[in-house]
C-alpha positions, -999 to +999 in steps of 0.1 A: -766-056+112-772-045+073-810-040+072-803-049+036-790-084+043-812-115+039-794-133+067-793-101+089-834-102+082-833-139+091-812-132+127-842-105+136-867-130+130-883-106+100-877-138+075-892-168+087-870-197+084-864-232+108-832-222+131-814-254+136-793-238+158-788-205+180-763-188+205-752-157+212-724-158+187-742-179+153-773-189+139-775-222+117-809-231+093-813-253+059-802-240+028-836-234+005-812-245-026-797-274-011-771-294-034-765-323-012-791-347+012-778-320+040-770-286+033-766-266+061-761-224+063-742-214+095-740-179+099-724-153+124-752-136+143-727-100+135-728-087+102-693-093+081-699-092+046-673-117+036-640-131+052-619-102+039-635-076+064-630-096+095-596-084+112-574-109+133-587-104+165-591-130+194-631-123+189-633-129+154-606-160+161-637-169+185-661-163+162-648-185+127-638-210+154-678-213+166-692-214+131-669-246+124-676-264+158-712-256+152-711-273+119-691-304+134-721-311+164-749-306+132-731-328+110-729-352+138-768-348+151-774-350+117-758-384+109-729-378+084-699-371+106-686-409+101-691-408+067-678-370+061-690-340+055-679-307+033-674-269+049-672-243+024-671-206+026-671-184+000-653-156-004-662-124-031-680-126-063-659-144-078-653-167-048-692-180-059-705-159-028-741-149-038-751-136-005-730-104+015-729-120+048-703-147+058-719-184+057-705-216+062-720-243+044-720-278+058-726-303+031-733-342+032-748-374+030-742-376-010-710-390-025-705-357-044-716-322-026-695-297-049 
């Protein structure tokens, strides 16, 4: 954890926000800024600041691999699988990552969700 971190704040419950989803491994909640009619934040419960700092390793395999079948059962619970859905992480400052913790966003149920 990076007692900096918004989302690290948001895993120990110190930030206040609606978990949509919780294991051991991720955490998923709505986006405050959404740009679509869902915009979902799926984030790993350990801190990685972006995908460069994760190594290949069967846990972090595990882990990348949870954050996207997370994001598949919400988008279906949800009501946009059928119709599709975007997943976008963003990597580095230039990437268009604004926060320092790895997040997958799921985005749907508008024609357009850049």
């Amino acid at each position: 954890m990076n007692k900096n971190c918004i989302f690290c704040k948001i895993i120990n419950k110190e930030i206040f926000t609606k978990i949509i989803f919780e294991d051991d491994l991720v955490l998923a909640f709505d986006d405050v800024h959404p740009v679509a009619s869902v915009h979902v934040l799926i984030i790993p419960k350990k801190h990685f600041e972006s995908i460069n700092d994760l190594t290949k390793t069967q846990k972090n395999e595990r882990l990348m691999g949870r954050l996207i079948l997370v994001a598949k059962q919400i988008a279906s619970d949800r009501g946009i699988a059928e119709k599709g859905y975007k997943l976008l992480i963003r990597t580095g400052k230039e990437g268009g990552q604004e926060v320092p913790h790895i997040h997958l966003h799921l985005m749907g149920g508008i024609s357009n969700c850049s």
